[in-house]
C-alpha positions as CSV (number, residue, x, y, z in Angstrom):
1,X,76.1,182.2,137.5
2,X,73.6,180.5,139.7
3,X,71.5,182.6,142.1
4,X,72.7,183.0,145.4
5,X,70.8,181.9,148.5
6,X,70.1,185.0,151.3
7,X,72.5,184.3,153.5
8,X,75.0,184.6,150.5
9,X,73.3,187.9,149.5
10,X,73.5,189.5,152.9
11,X,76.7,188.7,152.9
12,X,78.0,190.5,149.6
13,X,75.6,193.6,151.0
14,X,77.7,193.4,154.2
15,X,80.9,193.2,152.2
16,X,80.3,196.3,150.1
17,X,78.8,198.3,153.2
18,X,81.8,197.3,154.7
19,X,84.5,198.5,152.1
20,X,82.4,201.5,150.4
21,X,84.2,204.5,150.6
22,X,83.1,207.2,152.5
23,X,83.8,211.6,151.9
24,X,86.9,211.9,153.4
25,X,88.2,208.7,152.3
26,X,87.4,210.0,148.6
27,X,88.9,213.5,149.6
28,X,92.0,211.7,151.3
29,X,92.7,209.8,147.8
30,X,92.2,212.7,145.9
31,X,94.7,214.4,147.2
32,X,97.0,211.7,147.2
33,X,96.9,211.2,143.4
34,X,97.4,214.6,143.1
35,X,100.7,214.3,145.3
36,X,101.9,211.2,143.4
37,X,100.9,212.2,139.9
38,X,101.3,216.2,139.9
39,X,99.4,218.9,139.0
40,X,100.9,218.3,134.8
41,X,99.0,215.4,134.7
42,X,95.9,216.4,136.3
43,X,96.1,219.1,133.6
44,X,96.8,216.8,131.0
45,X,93.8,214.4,131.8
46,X,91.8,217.7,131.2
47,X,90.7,218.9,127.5
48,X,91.7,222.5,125.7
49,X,89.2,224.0,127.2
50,X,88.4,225.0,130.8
51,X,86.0,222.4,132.2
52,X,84.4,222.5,135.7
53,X,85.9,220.7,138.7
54,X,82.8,218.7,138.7
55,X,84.0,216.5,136.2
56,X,86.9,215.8,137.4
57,X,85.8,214.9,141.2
58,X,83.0,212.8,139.3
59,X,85.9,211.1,137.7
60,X,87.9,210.7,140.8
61,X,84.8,209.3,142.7
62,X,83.3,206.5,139.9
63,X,87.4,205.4,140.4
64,X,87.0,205.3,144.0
65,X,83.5,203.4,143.5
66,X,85.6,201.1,141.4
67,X,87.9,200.3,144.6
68,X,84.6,199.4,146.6
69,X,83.7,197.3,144.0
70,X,87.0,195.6,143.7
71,X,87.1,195.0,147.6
72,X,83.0,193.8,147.1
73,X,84.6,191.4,144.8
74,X,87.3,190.3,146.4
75,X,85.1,189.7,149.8
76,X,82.7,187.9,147.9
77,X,85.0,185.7,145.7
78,X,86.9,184.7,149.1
79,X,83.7,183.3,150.8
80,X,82.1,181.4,147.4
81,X,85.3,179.4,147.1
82,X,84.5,177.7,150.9
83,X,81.2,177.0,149.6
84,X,81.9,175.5,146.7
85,X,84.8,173.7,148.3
86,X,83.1,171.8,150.7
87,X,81.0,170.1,148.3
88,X,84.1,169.4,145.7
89,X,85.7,167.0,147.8
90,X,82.9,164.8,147.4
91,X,82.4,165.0,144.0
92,X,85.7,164.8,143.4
93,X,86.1,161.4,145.7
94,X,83.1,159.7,144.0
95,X,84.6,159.9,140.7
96,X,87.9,158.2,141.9
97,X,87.3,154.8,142.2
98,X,90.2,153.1,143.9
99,X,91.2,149.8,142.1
100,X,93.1,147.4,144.0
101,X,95.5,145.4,142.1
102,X,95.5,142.0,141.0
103,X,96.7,139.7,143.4
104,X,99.3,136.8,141.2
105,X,98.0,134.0,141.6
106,X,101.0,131.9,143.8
107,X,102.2,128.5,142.8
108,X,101.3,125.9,145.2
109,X,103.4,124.7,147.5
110,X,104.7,121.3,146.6
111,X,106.3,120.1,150.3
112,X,110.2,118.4,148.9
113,X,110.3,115.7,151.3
114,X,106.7,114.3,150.4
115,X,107.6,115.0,146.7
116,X,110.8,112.9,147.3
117,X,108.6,110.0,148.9
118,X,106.4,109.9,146.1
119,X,108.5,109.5,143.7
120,X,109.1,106.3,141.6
121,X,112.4,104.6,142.4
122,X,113.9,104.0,139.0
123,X,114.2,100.1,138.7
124,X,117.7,98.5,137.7
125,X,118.0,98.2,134.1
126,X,117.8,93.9,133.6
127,X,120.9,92.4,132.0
128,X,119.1,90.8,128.5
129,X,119.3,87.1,129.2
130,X,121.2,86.7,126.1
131,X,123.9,88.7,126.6
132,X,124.7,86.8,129.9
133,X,124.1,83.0,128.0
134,X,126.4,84.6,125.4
135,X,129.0,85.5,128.1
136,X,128.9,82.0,129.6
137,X,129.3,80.1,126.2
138,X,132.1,82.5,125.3
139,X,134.0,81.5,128.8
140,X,133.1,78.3,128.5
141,X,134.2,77.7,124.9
142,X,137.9,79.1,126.1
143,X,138.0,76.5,128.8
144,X,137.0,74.2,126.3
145,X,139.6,75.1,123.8
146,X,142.8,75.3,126.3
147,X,142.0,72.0,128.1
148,X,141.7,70.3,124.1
149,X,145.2,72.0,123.4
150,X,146.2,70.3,126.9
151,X,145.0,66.7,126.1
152,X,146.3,67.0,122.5
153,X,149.7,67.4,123.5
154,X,149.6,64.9,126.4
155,X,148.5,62.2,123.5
156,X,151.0,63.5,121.0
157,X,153.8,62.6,124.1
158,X,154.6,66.1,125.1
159,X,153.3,66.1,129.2
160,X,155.4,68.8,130.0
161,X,153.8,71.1,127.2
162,X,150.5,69.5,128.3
163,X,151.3,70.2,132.3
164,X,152.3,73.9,131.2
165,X,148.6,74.2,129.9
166,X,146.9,72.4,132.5
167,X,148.3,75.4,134.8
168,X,147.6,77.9,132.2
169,X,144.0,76.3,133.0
170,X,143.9,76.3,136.6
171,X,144.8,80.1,136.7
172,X,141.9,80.9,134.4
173,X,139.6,78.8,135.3
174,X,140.4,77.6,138.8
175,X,136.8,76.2,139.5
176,X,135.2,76.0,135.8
177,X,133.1,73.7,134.8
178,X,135.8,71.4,133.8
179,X,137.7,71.1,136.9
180,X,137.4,67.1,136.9
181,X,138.9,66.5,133.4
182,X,141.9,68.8,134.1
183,X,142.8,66.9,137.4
184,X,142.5,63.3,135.4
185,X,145.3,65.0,132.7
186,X,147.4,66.2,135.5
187,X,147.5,63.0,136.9
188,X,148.8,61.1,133.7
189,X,150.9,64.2,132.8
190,X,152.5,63.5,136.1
191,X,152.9,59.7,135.8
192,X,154.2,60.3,132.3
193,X,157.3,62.3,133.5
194,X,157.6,59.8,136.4
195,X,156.3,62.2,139.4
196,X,154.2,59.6,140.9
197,X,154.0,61.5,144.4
198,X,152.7,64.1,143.0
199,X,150.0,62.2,140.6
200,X,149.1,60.2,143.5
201,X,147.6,63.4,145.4
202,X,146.2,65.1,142.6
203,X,144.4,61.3,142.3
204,X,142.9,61.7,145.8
205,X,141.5,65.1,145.2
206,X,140.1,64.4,142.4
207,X,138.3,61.2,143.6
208,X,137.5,63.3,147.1
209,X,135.6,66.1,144.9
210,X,134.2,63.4,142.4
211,X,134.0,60.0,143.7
212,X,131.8,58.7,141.1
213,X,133.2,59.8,138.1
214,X,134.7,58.1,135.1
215,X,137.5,60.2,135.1
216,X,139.1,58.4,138.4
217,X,139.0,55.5,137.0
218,X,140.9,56.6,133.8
219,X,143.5,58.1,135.5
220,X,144.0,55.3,137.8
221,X,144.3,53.0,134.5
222,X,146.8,55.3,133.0
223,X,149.2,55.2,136.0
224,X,148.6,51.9,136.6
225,X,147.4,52.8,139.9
């Protein structure tokens, strides 16, 4: 125990001044342990043979001594504690260190519309070149192949087979690329079966879309026109 400072000494002195027990305090709790206990065990406390009342009011005085110690104590333990407490608050707040928590890290903010402007408009996928010159040829060798199954009949003598293909032609090929050699095989077709009217305009479209080809001038040949 560490020594105490005078104030703190004056005060335990005041504190067992204070609650020491005087005469007739010992007397008064004398003779109420003898009430409470009874005179058997007074007489039992003593030995077999006759002792002096001296020892037995020494007795009864070192255990009121002991009360005035006890109260001593118990004054003097009730103002250490306020001394000791008012410096164990600090102590006890410097060793806790208050740790804040880690603050996440946030994302950054990424604004949608200018995301939306930045980003890369996808181009249109380019048709390969030769798949569309492959489309073409295939188109145009059909054409091809149902105006030669046209002519072929129109030579072999069979204009209304041939006319019947011709119209297959037109429907499938209205403006192909052989427009001008269906209109001359129409027009002998016609004059074939003897439908002169009707060879006669096909004639003048054909010369009105192509004045300057040879095809006019076979037709006209071939109906004698």
């Amino acid at each position: 125990m560490s020594e105490l400072s005078s104030e703190a000494r004056a005060l335990v002195s005041d504190g067992r001044s204070a609650l020491r027990p005087t005469s007739e305090d010992r007397v008064r709790m004398a003779s109420r342990l003898v009430t409470q206990l009874g005179a058997a065990a007074l007489l039992a406390t003593r030995p077999s043979y006759a002792a002096p009342k001296a020892p037995f009011a020494s007795k009864l005085s070192s255990f009121v001594a002991a009360l005035g110690l006890i109260g001593a104590s118990a004054t003097y333990s009730l103002t250490r504690p306020t001394e000791s407490a008012a410096g164990t608050p600090g102590v006890a707040q410097a060793g806790q260190v208050q740790v804040a928590p880690p603050t996440p890290a946030s994302a950054p903010c990424v604004d949608p519309e200018a995301a939306a402007v930045h980003q890369p408009i996808p181009a249109e996928t380019p048709v390969p070149r030769a798949r569309k010159e492959s489309r073409v040829d295939g188109a145009l060798a059909e054409e091809v192949a149902l105006l030669s199954r046209a002519t072929s009949r129109l030579r072999g003598g069979d204009a209304a087979g041939a006319l019947e293909l011709l119209e297959q032609h037109r429907r499938q090929f209205g403006g192909g690329a052989l427009l001008e050699e269906r209109l001359s095989a129409r027009v002998q077709a016609l004059c074939s079966l003897g439908r002169r009217s009707e060879a006669e305009s096909d004639l003048v479209r054909l010369a009105a879309s192509a004045p300057r080809s040879p095809h006019v001038t076979r037709a006209q040949r071939a109906c004698g026109l």
